[in-house]
N, C-alpha and C positions, 0 to 999 in steps of 0.2 A: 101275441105270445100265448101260450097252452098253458092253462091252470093245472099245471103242477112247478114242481119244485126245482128241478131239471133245468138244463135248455141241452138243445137237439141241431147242432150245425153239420149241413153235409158240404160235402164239394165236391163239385162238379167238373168237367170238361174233356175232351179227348185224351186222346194218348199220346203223353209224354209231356205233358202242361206244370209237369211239376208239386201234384195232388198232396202226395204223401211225403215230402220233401217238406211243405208250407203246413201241414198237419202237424207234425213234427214239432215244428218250430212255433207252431199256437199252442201245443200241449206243453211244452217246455215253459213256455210264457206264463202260461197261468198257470200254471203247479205252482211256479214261482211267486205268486200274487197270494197263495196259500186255497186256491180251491180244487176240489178233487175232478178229476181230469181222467175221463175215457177215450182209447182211439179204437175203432174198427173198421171195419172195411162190408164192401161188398161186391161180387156174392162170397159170403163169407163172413166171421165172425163169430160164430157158435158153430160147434162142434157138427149139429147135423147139415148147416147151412156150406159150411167147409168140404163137406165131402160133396155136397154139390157141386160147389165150385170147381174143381179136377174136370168134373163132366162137363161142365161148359164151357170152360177156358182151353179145354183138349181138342174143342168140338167135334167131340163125343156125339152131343147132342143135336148137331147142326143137320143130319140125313134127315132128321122126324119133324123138321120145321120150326117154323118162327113163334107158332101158336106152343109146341112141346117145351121150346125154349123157351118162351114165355111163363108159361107152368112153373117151370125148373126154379128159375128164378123169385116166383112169387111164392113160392115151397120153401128159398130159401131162404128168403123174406122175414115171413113170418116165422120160422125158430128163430131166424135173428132178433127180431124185435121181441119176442116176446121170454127168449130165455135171457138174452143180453142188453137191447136199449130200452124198453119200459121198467126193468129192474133197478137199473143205475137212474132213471131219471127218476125215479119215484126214491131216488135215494140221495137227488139233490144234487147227482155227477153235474157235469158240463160233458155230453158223449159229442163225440168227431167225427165223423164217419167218413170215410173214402166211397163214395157215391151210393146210390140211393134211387126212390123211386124216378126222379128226373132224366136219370141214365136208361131207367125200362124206356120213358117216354119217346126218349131221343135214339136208341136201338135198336128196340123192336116196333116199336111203332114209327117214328118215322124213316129208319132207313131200312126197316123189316116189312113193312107195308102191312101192319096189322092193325087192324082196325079199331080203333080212339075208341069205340064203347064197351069191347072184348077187352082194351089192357087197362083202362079203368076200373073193371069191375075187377078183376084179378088185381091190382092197386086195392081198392078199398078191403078187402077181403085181408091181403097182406099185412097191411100199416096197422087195419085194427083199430083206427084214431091216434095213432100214434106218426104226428107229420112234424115234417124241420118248424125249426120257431127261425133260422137263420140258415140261407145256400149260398154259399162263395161258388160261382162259375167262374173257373179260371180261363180265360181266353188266350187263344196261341192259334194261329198258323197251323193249319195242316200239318201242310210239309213240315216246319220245323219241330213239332209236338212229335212225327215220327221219328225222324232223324235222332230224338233223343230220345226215344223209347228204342230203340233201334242200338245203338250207343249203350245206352244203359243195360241193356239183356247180353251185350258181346255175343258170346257163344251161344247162348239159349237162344232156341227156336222160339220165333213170334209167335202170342198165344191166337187163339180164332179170330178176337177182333183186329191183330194189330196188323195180319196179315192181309188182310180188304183194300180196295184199292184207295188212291188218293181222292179221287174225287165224291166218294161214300163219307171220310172223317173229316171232310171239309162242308160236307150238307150236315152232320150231327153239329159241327161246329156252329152253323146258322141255327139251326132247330136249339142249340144250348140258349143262344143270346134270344131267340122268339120267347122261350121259356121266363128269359130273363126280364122283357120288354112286358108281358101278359100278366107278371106278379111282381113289382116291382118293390113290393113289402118285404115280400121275404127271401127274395133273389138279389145277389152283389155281384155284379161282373170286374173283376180284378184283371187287368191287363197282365200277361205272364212273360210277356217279351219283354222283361227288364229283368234289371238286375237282383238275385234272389235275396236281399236285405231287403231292396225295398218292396218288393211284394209281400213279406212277412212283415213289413210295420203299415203296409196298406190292411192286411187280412185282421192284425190286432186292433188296428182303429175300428174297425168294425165290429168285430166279436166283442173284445174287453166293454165296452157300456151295457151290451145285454148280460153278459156273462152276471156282471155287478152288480146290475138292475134285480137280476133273478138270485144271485146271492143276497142279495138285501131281503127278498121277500120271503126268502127261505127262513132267515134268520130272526125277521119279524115272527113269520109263524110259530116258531119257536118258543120264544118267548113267550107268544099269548097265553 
């Protein structure tokens, strides 16, 4: 856990795993527990990081390569964290995020073929020291993670990633669970092929004892 006040949960996994659906329903959760509760996303989430977003998800930025898009990303990174999640942790939030450095990992470096010491160092630059204290990887099926991102867009045209073939979000899908296997401290793999109650009382069992853990500590501080 990171000595501050805060705690810092991302989640993780392909398209259509059901990220922001299970976000949702943990910020709903603990509002209700009575502690204050951020969600945001990425890329995205502050103002300058959002207008990146368009470019990337348009791929806009796809002709200039995996190294530009890499950039892009870690450009948008860093306003994120540092106008939006270092603010609110330093403020005691519980922030959510819809993915996070683990998605550069599994994007652009493993199915972008960029080289593990190039998006690391564009990572640490980014985060700032500002890393998950908790990552829910939701796992799901390729195929079926599209089919329902696919569903869920109707009419909208699929964004740059969703458009890729099958067997591309079925290799991030292995590269999410290596992630998960290499840091076992602060990676949860939640099965997402069930039913969406119980994967939202899987994801609370998880979070709520750190969540409380760090609200205790807060509140100690306080006090002193």
């Amino acid at each position: 856990m990171a000595k501050r006040p805060g705690l810092f949960v991302t989640f993780e996994g392909g398209e259509g795993a059901g990220k922001s659906t299970q976000i949702r329903r943990l910020a709903e959760s603990l509002r209700r527990r009575g502690l204050d509760v951020l969600v945001t996303r990425e890329p995205g989430g502050s103002p300058g990081a959002e207008a990146v977003r368009h470019v990337l998800l348009s791929g806009a930025a796809e002709e200039f390569g995996v190294r530009m898009e890499a950039i892009l990303f870690a450009a948008a990174r860093s306003d994120h964290v540092e106008e939006v999640i270092r603010p609110a942790l330093e403020s005691g939030a519980v922030v959510l995020c819809d993915r996070f450095m683990d998605s550069s990992r599994v994007y652009q470096g493993v199915t972008g073929n960029l080289e593990t010491e190039y998006l690391e160092a564009l990572q640490r630059i980014a985060v700032n020291g500002v890393y998950p204290d908790c990552t829910v990887i939701l796992d799901l099926p390729a195929e079926k993670g599209l089919a329902r991102a696919r569903a869920r867009g109707g009419a909208t045209a699929p964004d740059r990633f969703e458009r890729e073939e099958l067997q591309t979000h079925e290799k991030r899908r292995e590269a999410f669970l290596e992630i998960a296997s290499a840091d076992p401290g602060r990676c949860h793999v939640v099965n997402a092929d069930q039913p969406e109650d119980a994967i939202a009382a899987e994801v609370l069992s998880i979070v709520e004892p750190l969540a409380a853990r760090q609200d205790n500590v807060t509140a100690s501080a306080e006090n002193v």
